[in-house]
C-alpha distance (Angstrom), angle and dihedral (degrees) to the residues before:
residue distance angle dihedral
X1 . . .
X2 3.94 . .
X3 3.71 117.5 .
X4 3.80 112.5 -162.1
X5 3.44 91.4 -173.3
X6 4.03 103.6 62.4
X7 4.11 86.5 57.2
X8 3.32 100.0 -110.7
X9 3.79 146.4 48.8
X10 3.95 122.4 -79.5
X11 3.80 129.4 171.4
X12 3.60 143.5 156.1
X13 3.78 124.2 -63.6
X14 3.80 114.0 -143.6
X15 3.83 102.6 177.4
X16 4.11 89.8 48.8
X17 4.12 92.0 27.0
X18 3.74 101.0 -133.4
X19 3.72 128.4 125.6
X20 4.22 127.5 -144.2
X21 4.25 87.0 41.1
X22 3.92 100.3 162.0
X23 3.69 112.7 -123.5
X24 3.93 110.3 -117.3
X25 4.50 108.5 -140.9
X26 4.05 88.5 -11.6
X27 3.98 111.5 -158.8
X28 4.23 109.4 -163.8
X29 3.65 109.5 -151.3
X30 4.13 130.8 -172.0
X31 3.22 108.6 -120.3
X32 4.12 115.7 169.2
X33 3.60 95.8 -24.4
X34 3.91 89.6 -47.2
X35 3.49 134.9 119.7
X36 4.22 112.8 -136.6
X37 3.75 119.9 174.2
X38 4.03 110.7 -154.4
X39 3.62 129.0 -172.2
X40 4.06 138.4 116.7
X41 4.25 126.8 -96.1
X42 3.44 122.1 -119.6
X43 4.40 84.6 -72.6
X44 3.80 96.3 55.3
X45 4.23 86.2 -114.2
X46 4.23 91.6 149.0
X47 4.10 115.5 -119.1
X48 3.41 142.1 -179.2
X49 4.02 138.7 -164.0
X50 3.71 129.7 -164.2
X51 3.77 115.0 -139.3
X52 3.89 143.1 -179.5
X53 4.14 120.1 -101.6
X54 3.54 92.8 -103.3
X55 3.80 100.5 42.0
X56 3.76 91.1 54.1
X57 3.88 87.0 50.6
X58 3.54 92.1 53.6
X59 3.28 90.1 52.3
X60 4.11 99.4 52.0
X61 3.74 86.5 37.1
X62 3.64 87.3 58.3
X63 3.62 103.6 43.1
X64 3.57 98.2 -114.5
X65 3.84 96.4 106.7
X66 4.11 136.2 29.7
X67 3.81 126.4 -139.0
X68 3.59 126.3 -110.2
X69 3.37 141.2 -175.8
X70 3.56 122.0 -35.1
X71 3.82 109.1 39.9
């Protein structure tokens, strides 16, 4: 799940099976009405998190994430 408040983006890794993985250079796209975050951890094993609208704007607004397509 995405924290805004540890800076940057974490979520669940399903090839290695932990949770709270930071995202490494996460993009958040809009995808039908949702907000994913996609990027790699520190292995290059891909990941994504689904977020609320003013969680991923936290996020760009802070720095911690870049926009994608869809906004």
């Amino acid at each position: 799940m995405a924290t805004p408040k540890s800076g940057g983006i974490t979520a669940y890794s399903v090839k290695t099976k932990t949770k709270n993985v930071p995202m490494v250079d996460p993009v958040i796209d809009v995808k039908s009405g949702r907000y994913i975050a996609t990027g790699t951890d520190g292995q290059g094993n891909k990941m994504a998190a689904i977020m609320s609208k003013a969680t991923a704007e936290g996020h760009i607004s802070s720095g911690a994430a870049k926009k994608g397509s869809g906004w």
